[in-house]
VOGU-3710 file (C-alpha; in Angstrom, 3 decimals, decimal comma):
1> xxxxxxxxxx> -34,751/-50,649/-265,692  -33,420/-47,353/-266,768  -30,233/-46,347/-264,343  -27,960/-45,354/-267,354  -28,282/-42,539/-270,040  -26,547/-45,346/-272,780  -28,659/-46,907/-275,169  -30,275/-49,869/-273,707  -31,268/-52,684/-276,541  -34,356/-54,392/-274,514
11> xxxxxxxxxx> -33,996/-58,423/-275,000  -34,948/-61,794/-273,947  -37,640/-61,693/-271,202  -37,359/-58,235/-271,088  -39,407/-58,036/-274,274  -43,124/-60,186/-274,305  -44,178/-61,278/-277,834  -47,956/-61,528/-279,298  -48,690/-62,892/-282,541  -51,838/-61,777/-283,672
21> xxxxxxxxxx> -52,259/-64,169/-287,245  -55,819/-62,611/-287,728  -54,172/-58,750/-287,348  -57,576/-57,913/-285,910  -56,555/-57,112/-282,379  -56,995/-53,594/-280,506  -54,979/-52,653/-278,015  -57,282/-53,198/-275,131  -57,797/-56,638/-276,580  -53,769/-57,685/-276,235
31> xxxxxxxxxx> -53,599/-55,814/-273,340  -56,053/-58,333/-271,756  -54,461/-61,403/-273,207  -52,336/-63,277/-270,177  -48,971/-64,680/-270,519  -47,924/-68,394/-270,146  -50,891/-69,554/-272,020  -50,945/-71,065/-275,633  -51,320/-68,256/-278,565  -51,059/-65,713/-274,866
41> xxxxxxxxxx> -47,744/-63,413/-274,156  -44,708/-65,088/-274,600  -41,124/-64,061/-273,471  -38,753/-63,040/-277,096  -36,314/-65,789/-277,987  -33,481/-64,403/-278,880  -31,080/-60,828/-278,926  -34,022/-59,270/-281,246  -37,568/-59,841/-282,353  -36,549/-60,933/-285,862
51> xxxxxxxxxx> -40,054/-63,037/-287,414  -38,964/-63,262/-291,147  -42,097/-63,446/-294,058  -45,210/-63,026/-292,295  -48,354/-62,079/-292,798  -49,040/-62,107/-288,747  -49,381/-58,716/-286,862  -46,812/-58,831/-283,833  -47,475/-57,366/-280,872  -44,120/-56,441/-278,592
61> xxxxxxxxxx> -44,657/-55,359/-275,064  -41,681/-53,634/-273,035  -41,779/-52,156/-269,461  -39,730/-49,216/-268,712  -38,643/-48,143/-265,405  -36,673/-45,458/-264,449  -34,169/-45,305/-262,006  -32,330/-42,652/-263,216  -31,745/-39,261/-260,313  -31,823/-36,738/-263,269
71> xxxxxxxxxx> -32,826/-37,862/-266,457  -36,656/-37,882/-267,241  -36,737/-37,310/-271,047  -36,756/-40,775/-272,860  -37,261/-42,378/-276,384  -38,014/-45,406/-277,335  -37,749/-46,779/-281,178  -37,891/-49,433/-283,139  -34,687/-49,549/-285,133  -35,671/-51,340/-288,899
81> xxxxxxxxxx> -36,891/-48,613/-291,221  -38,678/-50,875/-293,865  -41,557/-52,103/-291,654  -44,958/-51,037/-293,492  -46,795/-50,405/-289,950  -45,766/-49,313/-287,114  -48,265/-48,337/-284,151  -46,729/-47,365/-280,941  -48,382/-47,058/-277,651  -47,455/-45,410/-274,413
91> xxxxxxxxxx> -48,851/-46,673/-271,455  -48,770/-44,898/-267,858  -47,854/-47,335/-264,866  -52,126/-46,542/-263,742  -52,781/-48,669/-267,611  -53,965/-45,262/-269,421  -52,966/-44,613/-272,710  -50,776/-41,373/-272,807  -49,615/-41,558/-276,722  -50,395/-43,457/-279,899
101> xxxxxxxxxx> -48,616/-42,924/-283,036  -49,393/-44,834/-285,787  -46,417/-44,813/-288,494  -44,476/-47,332/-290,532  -42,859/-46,845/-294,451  -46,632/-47,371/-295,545  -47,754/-43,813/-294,063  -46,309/-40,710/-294,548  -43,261/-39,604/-293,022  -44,720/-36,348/-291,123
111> xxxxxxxxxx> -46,951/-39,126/-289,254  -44,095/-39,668/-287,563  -43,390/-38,323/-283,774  -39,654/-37,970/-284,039  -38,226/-37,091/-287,509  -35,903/-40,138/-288,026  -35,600/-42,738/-290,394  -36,179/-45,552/-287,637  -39,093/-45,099/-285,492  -38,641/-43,235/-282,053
121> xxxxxxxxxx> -41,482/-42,422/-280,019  -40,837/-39,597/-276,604  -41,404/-41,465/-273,418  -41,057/-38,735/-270,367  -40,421/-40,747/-267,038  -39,809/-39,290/-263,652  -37,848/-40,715/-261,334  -39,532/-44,261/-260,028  -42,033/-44,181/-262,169  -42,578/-46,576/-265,118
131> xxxxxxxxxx> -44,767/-46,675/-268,357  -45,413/-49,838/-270,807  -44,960/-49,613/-274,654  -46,565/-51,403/-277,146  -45,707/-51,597/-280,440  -47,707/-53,492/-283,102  -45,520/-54,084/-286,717  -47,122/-55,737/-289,887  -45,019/-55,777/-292,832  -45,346/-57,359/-295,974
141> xxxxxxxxxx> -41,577/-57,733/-296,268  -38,834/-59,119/-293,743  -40,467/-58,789/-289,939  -37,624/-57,162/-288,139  -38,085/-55,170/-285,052  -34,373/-54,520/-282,842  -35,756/-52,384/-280,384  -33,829/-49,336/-278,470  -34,063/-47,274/-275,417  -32,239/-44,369/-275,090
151> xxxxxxxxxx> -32,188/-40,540/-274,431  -32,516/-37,741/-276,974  -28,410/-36,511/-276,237  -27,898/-40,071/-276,696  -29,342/-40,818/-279,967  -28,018/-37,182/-281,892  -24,714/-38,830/-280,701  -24,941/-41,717/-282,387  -26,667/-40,154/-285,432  -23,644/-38,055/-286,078
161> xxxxxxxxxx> -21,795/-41,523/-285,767  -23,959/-42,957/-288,223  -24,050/-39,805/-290,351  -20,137/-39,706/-290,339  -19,736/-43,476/-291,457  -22,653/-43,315/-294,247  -21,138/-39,939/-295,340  -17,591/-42,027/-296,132  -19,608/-44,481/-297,598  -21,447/-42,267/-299,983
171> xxxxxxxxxx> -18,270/-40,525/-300,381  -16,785/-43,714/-301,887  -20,226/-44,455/-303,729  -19,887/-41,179/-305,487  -15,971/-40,822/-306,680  -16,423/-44,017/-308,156  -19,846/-43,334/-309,682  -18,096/-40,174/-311,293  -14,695/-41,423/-311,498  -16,964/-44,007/-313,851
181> xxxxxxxxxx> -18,903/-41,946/-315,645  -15,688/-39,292/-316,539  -14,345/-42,636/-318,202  -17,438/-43,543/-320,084  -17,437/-39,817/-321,543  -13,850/-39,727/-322,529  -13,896/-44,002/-323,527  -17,807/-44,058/-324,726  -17,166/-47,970/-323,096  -20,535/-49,724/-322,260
191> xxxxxxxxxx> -19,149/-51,519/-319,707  -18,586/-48,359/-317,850  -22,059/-47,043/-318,359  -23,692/-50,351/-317,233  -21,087/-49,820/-314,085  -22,207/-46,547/-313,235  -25,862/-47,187/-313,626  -25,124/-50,439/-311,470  -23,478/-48,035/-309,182  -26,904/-45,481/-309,311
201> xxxxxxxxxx> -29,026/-47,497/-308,592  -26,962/-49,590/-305,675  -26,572/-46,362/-303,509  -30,466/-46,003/-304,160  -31,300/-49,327/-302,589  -29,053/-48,522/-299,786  -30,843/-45,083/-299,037  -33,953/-47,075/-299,035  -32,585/-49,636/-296,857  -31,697/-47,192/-294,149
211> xxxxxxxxxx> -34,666/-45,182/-294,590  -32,606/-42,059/-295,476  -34,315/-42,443/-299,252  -38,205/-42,091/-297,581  -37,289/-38,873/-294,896  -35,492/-36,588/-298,011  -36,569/-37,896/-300,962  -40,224/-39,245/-301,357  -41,689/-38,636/-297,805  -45,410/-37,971/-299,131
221> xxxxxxxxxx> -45,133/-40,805/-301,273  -44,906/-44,304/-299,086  -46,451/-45,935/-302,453  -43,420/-45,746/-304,494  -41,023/-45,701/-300,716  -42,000/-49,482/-300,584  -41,895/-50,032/-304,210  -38,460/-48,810/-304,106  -36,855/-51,438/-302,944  -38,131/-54,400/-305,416
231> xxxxxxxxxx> -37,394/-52,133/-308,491  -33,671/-51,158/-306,974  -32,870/-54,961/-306,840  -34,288/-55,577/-310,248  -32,217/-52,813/-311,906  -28,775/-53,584/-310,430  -29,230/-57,130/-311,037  -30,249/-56,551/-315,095  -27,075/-53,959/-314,556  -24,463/-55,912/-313,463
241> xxxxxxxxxx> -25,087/-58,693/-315,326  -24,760/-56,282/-318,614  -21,675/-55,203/-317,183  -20,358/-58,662/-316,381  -21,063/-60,207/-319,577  -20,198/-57,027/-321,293  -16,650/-56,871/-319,670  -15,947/-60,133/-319,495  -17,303/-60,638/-323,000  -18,824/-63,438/-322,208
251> xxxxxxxxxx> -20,413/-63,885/-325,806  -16,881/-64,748/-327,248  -15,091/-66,496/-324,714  -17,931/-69,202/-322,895  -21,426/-68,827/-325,053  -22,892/-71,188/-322,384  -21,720/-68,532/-319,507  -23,162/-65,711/-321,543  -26,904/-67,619/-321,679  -26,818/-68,137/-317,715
261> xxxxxxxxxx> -26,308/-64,639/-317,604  -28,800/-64,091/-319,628  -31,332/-66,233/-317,878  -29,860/-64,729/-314,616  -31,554/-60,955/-316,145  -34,289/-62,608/-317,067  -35,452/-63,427/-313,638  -34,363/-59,651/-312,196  -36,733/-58,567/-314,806  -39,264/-60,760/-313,765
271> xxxxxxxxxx> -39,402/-59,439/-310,305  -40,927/-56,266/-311,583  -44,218/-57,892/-312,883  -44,722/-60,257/-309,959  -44,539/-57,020/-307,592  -47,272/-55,250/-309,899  -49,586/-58,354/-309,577  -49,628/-57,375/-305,993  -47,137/-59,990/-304,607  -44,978/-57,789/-302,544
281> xxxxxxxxxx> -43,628/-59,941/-300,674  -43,101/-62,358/-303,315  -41,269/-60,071/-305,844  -38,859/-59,056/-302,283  -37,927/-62,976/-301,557  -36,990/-63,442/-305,338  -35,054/-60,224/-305,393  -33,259/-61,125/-302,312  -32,646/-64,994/-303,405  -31,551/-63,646/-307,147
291> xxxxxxxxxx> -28,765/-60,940/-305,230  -27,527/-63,848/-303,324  -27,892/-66,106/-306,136  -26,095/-63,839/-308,520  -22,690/-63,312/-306,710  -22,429/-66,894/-306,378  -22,617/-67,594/-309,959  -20,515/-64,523/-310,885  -17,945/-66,210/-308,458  -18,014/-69,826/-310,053
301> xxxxxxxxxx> -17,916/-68,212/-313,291  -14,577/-65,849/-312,629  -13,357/-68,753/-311,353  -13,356/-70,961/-314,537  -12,491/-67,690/-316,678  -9,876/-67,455/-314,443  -8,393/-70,878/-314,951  -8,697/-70,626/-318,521  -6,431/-67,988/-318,348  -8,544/-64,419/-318,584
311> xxxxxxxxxx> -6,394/-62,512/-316,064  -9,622/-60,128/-315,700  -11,455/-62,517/-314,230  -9,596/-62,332/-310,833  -11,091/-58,577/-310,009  -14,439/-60,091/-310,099  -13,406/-63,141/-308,313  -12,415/-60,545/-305,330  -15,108/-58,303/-305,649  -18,158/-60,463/-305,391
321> xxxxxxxxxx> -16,092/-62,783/-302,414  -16,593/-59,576/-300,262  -20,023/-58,897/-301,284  -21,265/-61,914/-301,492  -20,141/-62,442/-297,417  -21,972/-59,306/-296,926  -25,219/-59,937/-298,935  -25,184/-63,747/-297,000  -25,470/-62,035/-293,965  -28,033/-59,861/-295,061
331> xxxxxxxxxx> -29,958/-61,972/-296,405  -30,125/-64,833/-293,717  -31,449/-62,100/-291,370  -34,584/-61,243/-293,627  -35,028/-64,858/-293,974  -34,551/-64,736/-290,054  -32,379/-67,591/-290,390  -29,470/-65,901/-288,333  -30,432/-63,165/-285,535  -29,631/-59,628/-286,594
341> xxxxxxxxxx> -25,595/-58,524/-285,394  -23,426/-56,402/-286,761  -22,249/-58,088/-289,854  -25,957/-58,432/-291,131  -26,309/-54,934/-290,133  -22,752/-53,459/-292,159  -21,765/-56,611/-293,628  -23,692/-55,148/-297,417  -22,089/-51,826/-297,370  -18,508/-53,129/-296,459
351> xxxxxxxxxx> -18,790/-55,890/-299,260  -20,198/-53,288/-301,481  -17,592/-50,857/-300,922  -14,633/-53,551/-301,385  -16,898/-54,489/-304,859  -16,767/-50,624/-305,939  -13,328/-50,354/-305,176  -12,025/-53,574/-307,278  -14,879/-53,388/-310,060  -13,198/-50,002/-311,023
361> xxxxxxxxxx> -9,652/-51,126/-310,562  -10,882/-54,206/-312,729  -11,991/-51,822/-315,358  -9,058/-49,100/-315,290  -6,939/-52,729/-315,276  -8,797/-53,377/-318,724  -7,515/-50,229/-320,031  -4,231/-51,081/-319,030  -4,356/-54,164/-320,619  -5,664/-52,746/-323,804
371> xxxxxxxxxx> -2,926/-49,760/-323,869  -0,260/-52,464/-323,325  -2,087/-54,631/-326,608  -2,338/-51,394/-328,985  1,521/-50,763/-327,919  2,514/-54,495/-328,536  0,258/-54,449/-331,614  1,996/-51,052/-333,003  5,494/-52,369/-331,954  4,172/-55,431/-334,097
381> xxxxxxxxxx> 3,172/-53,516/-336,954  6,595/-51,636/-337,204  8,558/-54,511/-337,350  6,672/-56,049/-340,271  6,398/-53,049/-342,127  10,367/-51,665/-341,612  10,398/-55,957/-343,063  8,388/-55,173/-345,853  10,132/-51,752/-346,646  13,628/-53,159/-346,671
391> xxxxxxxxxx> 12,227/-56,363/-348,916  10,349/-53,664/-351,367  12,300/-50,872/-351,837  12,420/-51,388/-355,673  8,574/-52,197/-356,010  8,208/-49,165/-354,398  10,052/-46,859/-356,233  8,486/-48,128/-359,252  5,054/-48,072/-357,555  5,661/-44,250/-356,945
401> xxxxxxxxxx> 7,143/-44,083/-360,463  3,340/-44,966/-361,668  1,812/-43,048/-359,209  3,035/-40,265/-359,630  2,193/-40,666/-363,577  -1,140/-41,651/-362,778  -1,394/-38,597/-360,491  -0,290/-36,456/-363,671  -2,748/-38,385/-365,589  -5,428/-37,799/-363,268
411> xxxxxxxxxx> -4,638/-34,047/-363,292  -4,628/-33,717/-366,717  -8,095/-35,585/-367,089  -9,745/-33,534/-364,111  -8,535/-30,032/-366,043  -10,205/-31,680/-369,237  -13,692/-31,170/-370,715  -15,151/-34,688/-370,933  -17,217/-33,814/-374,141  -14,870/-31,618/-375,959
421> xxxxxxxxxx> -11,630/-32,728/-374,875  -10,491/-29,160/-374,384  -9,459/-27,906/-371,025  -11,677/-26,818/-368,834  -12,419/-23,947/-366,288  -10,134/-25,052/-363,575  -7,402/-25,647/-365,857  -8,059/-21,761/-366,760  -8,017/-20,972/-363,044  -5,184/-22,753/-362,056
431> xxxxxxxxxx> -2,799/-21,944/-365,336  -4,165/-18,486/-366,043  -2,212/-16,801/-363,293  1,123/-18,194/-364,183  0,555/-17,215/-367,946  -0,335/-13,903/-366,557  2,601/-13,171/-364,421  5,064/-14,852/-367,391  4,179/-12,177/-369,486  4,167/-9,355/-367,164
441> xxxxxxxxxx> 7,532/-10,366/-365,840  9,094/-10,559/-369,390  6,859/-8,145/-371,076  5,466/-10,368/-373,833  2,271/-10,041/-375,749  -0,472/-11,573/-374,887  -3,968/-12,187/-376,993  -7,676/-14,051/-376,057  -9,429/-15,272/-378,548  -13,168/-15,525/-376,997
451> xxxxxxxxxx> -15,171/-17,985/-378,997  -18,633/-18,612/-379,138  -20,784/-20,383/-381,837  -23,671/-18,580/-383,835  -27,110/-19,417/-383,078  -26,323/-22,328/-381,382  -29,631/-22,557/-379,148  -31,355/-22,951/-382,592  -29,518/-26,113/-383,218  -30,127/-27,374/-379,608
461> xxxxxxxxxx> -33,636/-26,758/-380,798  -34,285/-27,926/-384,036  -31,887/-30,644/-384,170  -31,673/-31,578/-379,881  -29,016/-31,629/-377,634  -27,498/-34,553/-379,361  -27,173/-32,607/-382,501  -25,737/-29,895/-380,201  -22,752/-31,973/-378,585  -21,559/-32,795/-382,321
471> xxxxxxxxxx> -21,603/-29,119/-383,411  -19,135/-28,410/-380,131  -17,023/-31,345/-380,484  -16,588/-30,107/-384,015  -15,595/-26,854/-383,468  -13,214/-27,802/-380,767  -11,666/-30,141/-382,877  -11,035/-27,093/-385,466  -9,568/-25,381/-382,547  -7,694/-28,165/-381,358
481> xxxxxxxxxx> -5,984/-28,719/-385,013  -4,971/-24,972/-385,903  -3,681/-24,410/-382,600  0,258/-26,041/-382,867  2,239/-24,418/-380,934  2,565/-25,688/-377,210  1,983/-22,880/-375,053  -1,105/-22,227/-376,823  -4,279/-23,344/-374,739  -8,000/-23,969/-375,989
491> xxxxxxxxxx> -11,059/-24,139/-373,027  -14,589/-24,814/-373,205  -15,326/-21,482/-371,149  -19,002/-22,809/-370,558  -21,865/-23,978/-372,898  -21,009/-22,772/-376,060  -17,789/-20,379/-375,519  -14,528/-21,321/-375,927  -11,278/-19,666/-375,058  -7,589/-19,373/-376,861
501> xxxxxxxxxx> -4,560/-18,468/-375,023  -2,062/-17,196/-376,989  1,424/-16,270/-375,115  3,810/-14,295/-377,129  0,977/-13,523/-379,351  0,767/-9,814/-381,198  -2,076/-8,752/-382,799  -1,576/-9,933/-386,244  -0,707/-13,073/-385,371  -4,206/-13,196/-382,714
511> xxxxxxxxxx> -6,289/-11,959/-386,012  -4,808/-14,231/-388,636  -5,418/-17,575/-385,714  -9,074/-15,714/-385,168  -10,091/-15,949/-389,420  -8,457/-19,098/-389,691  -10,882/-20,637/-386,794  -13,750/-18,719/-388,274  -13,294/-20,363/-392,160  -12,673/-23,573/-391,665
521> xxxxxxxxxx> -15,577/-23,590/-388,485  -17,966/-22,241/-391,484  -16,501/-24,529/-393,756  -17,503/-27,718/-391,450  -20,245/-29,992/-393,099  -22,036/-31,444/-389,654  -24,382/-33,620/-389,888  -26,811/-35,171/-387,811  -30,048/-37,845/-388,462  -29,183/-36,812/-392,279
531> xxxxxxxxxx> -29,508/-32,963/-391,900  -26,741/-30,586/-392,426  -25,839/-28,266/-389,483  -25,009/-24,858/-390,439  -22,044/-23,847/-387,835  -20,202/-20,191/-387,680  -18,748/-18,397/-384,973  -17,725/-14,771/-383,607  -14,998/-13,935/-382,118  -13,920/-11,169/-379,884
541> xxxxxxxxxx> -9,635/-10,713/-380,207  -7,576/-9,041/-377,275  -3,962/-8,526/-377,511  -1,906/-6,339/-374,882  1,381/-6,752/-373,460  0,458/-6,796/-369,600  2,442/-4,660/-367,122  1,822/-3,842/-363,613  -0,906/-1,673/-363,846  -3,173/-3,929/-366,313
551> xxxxxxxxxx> -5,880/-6,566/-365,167  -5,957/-10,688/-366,523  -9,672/-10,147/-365,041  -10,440/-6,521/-367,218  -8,735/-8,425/-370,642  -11,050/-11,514/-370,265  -13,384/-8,425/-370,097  -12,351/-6,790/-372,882  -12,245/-10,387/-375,141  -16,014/-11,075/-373,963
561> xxxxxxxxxx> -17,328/-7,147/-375,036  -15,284/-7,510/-378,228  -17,342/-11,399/-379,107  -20,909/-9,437/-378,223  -19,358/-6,864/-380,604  -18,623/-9,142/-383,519  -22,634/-10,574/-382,883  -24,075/-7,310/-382,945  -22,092/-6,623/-386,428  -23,953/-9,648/-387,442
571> xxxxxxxxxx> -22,051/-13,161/-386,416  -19,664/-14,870/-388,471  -16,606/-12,499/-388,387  -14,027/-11,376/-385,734  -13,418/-8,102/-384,296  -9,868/-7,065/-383,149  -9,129/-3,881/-381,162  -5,629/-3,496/-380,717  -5,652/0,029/-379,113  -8,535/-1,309/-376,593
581> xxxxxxxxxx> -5,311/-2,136/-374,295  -6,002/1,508/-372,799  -9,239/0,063/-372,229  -8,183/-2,465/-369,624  -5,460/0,181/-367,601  -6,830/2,027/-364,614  -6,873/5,587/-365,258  -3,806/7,285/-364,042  -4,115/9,584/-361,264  -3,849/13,292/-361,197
591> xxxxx> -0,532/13,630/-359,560  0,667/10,947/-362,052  -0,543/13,437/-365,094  1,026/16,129/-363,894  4,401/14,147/-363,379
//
């Protein structure tokens, strides 16, 4: 009887139960079945039709009369939006059939006569008058119907209730789930990855739970809508027990722990195959033993980590407590083992929240812990090493003593030609400045000798490279011995070149160091594999006293045209050009003539 616009929840006798085990039955056919009779109508047992696993078709038959003065405009639903069929029949008070809608997560979700994620079906009464509904529900997974009358004002109010209470949920879902996942960018810590996948694919399930999942996101696909679930309860499972044994390292601490845990993802894995072999409802009772199976373990374990002192341990302890209340109560109402209330109803998303919540505190509490470690660790440190400096001191000092004439060693060895023994480029780059501005700033003379041995490709080739790294290690060696004084620098300038530095060096002096290098080069009796090598060199003399206006870069210059000069006079001499200095000025500028 309908005297109220509240929701009415139709119960007891109100509601007549059919069980059709064949699933075979029309409407007509039920319609003529009597009631009292073995296998006939019977009156519900219980606050809700709630059948459990199944493979019967139930047939629920309610009468509606309204005694309302005003309202007319009625709906009736069936309030459990994983069923996989749904067919609902309206039935005028004369027995004709006003409306058939045949729905359920197995069709699509336009089939559907009120857009809602439970199913509602538009009963019109007048005042006195009175219509039957039908409904017939198959479902391969837990056989729950709680029906519902009520009006349309009546259910948008409690919609926005619902919406309001699964928008603070979410809410929650999501600051965590990106609270999370800002911490795995910044930390690159697995455990938070496996946490925010865990947390993913949780708030999935739960949109496919309530049906919210099939109306916005797949509502043209009921394949995958009632494949959804299975796979969501395989995935967190494999998740959190990553995450668990991941954050409570599990592998160092209890290796027997760590294998249960490992067994425990073997079995969420497994739930995905038996679902694909077409055991639906199969591959739902393991996934819904396994999630209450899991917090239970996850619980016994915390509890021994606990005691052995891993202060960690106690976040999971209170996490899984609350969930595993909720996911009980769940559970027990698939199995229809208790009747459908409000704990089995909110009892997951409370736990879950209160799991969310302390999981996350549990992992910013492992940051802690490992902040307060690396400071106790560098406090640790300091001490021993302020120990060791005070006990060292002295071995230090002299440590540093040979360091730092290693160092100088090392220097000297990198600015050093390793065939030769001469120095080598970077020894010119690094020293060349300096010599420069010395003699600039005291306006001394200056001379390059540019080096480079005659012919020397021809001994490369006649003799072979091995021939030619004698012929250079002899000339440097020449080099090396007539140069004494120890400002004067010899470098292997590349190949076959060399270069002399002479500071405080005038021309004369640059020539008579030039000849000398050039007789006793061609006096040098080289062998190699028994044959004489024939060695002479040209050489190209600079000398200028640097000033402001002259270039280290135009003298080099100058040194290298002067060597091609003494080759194109025929090898084996030197050429000096004292007066070339004007050579290497930049011309002066007009106004500076003038002056």
């Amino acid at each position: 009887m309908l005297d109220s616009v509240n929701a009415v929840h139709p119960r007891g006798a109100q509601v007549a139960v059919l069980e059709d085990a064949s699933g075979t039955q029309t409407l007509a056919q039920v319609q003529a079945v009597g009631s009292g009779v073995h296998g006939g109508w019977q009156a519900l047992q219980g606050e809700s039709p709630s059948f459990g696993y199944s493979r019967s078709v139930y047939w629920l038959r309610v009468t509606l009369l309204n005694r309302h003065a005003t309202q007319t405009a009625w709906q009736f639903g069936v309030q459990y939006p994983l069923l996989d069929e749904v067919d609902l029949f309206v039935v005028d008070g004369t027995g004709r059939v006003q409306q058939h809608h045949a729905t359920g997560d197995r069709r699509p979700f336009g089939a559907r006569p009120v857009a809602h994620p439970h199913f509602y079906v538009d009963v019109p009464l007048q005042n006195g008058t009175q219509a039957t509904v039908y409904v017939r529900v198959r479902s391969e997974g837990s056989l729950q119907a709680p029906l519902v009358v009520t009006t349309p004002t009546t259910r948008l109010e409690q919609a926005r209730l619902e919406l309001g209470w699964a928008g603070l949920y979410g809410g929650a879902l999501l600051a965590m789930l990106f609270y999370n996942l800002m911490l795995f960018v910044s930390l690159r810590d697995r455990s938070h990855l496996y946490y925010v996948g865990y947390l993913a694919v949780f708030g999935v399930a739960q949109l496919t739970l309530n049906g919210v999942a099939f109306q916005y996101l797949w509502p043209e696909n009921p394949d995958w809508g009632n494949w959804a679930l299975p796979v969501c309860m395989s995935a967190a499972g494999l998740l959190l027990s990553l995450f668990a044994r991941d954050f409570l390292d599990l592998a160092s601490h209890w290796a027997t722990a760590d294998r249960v845990m490992q067994g425990l993802q073997g079995l969420f894995v497994l739930i995905l195959p038996v679902m694909w072999l077409g055991h639906y409802a199969q591959a739902v009772k393991l996934g819904t033993v396994l999630t209450m199976v899991a917090p239970v373990v996850l619980l016994g374990l915390t509890t021994v980590m606990l005691q052995r002192g891993h202060q960690q341990a106690r976040y999971f302890l209170a996490a899984f407590g609350g969930l595993l209340i909720g996911l009980i109560a769940a559970s027990l109402s698939m199995f229809d083992l208790v009747k459908p209330n409000w704990l089995t109803n909110h009892g997951l998303q409370i736990g879950s929240v209160l799991e969310f919540v302390l999981l996350s505190l549990a992992l910013a509490h492992r940051l802690k812990l490992a902040q307060d470690a690396h400071v106790r660790l560098q406090a640790a440190h300091a001490t021993e090493l302020e120990a060791r400096v005070l006990a060292r001191t002295q071995d230090l000092d002299k440590a540093l003593g040979e360091l730092t004439e290693a160092n100088g060693r090392l220097q000297e060895l990198s600015q050093r030609d390793a065939l030769t023994g001469l120095h080598n480029r970077q020894f010119l780059a690094e020293r060349m400045p300096e010599i420069w501005g010395t003699a600039v700033r005291w306006k001394q003379a200056l001379a390059l000798l540019m080096i480079d041995i005659d012919h020397f490709k021809q001994v490369n080739d006649a003799h072979g490279h091995a021939a030619g790294d004698e012929a250079l290690k002899a000339v440097a060696e020449v080099i090396s011995r007539i140069m004494r004084r120890p400002g004067d620098h010899a470098v292997r300038y590349g190949g076959e070149e060399f270069l002399v530095v002479l500071p405080q060096t005038h021309a004369a002096g640059a020539a008579h160091m030039a000849e000398r290098i050039r007789e006793e080069v061609a006096a040098l009796t080289v062998t190699h594999g028994g044959q004489l090598l024939a060695l002479t060199v040209s050489i190209g003399v600079a000398c200028a006293t640097p000033g402001p206006r002259t270039s280290m870069a135009l003298m080099l210059q100058l040194a290298d045209r002067l060597l091609y000069q003494a080759k194109a006079e025929g090898r084996n001499r030197c050429v000096l050009q004292p007066t070339a200095l004007a050579q290497i000025r930049p011309p002066e500028t007009e106004s500076s003539a003038q002056t």
